[in-house]
C-alpha positions in Angstrom: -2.7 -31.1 39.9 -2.5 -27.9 42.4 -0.9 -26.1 39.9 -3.6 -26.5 37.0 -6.1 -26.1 40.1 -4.6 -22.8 40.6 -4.5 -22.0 36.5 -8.4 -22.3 36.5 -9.1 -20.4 39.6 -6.9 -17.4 38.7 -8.4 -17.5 35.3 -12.2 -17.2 36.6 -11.3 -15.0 39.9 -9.4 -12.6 38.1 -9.5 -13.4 34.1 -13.5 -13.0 34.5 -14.7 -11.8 37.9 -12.3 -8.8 39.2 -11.8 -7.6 34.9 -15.9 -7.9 34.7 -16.3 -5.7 37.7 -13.6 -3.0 38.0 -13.5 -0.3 35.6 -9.8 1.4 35.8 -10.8 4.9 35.6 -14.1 4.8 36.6 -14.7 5.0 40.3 -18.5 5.2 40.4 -19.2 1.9 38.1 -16.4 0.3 39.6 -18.1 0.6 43.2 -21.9 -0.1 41.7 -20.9 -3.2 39.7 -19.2 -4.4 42.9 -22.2 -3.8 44.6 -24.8 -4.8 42.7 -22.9 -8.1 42.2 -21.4 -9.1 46.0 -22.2 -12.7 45.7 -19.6 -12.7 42.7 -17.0 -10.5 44.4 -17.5 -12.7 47.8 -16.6 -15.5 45.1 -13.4 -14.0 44.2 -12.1 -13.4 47.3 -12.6 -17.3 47.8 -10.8 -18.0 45.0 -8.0 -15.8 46.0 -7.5 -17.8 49.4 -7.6 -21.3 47.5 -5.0 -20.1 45.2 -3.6 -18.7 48.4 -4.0 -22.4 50.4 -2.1 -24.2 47.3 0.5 -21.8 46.3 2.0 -22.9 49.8 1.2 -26.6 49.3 2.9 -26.1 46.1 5.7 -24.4 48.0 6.1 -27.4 49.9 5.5 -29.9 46.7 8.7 -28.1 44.8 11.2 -28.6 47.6 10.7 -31.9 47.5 10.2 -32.6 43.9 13.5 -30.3 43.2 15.9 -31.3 45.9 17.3 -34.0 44.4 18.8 -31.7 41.7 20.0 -28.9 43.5 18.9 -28.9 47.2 19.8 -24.9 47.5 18.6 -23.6 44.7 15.3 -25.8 45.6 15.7 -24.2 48.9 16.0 -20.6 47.6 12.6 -21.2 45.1 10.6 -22.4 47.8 11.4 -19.7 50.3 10.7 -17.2 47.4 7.7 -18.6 46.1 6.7 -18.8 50.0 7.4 -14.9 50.1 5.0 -14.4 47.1 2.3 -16.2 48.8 2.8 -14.0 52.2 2.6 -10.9 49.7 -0.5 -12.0 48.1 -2.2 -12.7 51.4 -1.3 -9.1 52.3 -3.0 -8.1 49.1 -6.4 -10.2 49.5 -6.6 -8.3 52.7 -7.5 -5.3 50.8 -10.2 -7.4 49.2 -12.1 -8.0 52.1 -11.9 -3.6 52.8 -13.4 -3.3 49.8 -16.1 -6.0 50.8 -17.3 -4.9 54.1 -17.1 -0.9 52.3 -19.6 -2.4 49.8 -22.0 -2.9 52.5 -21.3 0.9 53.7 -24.7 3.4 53.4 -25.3 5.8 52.3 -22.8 5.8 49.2 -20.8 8.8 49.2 -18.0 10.1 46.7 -15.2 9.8 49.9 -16.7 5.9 49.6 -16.0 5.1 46.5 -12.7 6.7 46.0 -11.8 4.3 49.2 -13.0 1.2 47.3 -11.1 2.6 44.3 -7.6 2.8 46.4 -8.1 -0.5 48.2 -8.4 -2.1 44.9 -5.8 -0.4 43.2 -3.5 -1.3 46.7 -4.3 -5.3 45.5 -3.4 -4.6 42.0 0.1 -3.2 43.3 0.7 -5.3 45.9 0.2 -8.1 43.7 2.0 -7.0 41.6 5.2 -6.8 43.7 4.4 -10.5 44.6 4.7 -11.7 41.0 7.9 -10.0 40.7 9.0 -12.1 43.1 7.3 -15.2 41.8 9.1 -14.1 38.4 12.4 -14.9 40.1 10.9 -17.9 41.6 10.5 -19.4 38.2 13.1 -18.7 37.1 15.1 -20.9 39.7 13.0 -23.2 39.1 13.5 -23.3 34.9 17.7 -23.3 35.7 16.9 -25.8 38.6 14.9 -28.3 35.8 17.6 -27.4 33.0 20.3 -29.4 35.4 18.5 -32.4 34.5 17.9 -34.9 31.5 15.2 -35.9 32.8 12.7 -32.7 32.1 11.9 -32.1 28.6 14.4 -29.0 27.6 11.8 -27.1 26.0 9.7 -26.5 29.3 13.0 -25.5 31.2 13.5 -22.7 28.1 9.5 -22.0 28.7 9.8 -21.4 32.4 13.0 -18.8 32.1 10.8 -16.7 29.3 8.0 -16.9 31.4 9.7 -15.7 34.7 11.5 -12.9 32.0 7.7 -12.3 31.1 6.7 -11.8 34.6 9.7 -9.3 35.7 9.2 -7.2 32.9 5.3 -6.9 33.2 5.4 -6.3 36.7 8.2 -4.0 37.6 6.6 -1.9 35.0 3.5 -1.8 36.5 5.1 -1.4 40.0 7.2 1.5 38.9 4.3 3.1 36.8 5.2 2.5 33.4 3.5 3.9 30.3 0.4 1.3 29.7 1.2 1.1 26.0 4.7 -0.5 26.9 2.8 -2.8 29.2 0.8 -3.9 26.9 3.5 -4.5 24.1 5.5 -7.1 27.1 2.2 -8.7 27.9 1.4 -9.6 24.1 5.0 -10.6 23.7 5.2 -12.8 26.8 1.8 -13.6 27.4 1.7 -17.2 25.3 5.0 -18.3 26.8 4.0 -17.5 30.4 1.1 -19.5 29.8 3.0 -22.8 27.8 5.6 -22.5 30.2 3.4 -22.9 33.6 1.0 -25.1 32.7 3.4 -27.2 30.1 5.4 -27.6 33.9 1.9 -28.8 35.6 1.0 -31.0 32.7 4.5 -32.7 33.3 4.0 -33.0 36.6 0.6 -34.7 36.5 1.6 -37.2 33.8 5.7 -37.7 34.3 6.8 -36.1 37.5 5.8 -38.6 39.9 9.1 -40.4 38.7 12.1 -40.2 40.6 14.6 -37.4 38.8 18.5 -37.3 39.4 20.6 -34.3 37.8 22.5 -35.2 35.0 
């Protein structure tokens, strides 16, 4: 249930909120939209620290759901995807800079450009995070392949998926050309999206049974 909890969140704080309000490129609509709309931007920051709150009770929810198949490697998943959620935290903190410089006056250029580089600082910092949440699921798709007991296809959908997320990521962490990012994201995006919530789905409907590797 957390982890279609966190789908929905992440799809309205950052799918509709943060893409409605920053502009890449433009620094002065970027800091008016904000602005003008705080309420909303307050809302995604609490959306960030709920998807915060259960990417560690997920954490938790793995170990124990993986262990029986291969303890270490459950171990090693859970301590990475632990990592990412430390890392995101790090990025939400530039979140809140860029709320309490929103209630800065008067409005200068210096102002902006500061809102600018706090949000581009979440954006990168984030995007190291997912890097490591890549190799997160991708322990966690070999982990589930050890077993008859998980449908096959999801196991496939999580290791393209955590593929997905690598590529996307250290390219925008290194500073890849857009257009290339653009050309993973289209390839990857539909697989990333099967192969996480395909996972949850499982979960809420199957997973409650007891599993055994094969």
């Amino acid at each position: 249930m957390a982890l279609i909890i966190m789908a929905i969140v992440a799809g309205f704080s950052y799918g509709y909120v943060h893409d409605s309000l920053v502009v890449p490129g433009d620094v002065s609509t970027t800091y008016h939209n904000i602005a003008s709309s705080i309420t909303l931007f307050k809302v995604e920051i609490v959306g960030w620290i709920i998807i915060l709150i259960l990417d560690v009770i997920v954490t938790w929810s793995f170990y124990i759901f993986l262990k029986p198949i291969n303890q270490e490697l459950a171990l090693l998943a859970s301590w990475l995807r632990l990592t990412y959620a430390v890392i995101l935290g790090i990025g939400i903190l530039n979140l809140l800079f860029v709320l309490l410089l929103s209630n800065n006056v008067p409005v200068t250029d210096q102002l902006q450009e500061n809102i600018t580089f706090y949000l581009e600082a979440f954006e990168m910092i984030w995007a190291v995070g997912l890097i490591v949440f890549g190799l997160h699921l991708f322990i966690v798709g070999w982990i589930t392949f050890q077993t008859n007991s998980i449908p096959k296809i999801i196991s496939i959908l999580l290791v393209i998926a955590a593929v997905g997320y690598l590529g996307i990521h250290v390219c925008k962490t290194l500073l890849i050309d857009q257009n290339i990012i653009t050309t993973i994201e289209f390839i990857f995006n539909m697989p990333m999206i099967a192969g996480e919530l395909g996972f949850g789905l499982w979960l809420l409907f199957k997973g409650g049974k007891v599993i055994k590797k094969f």
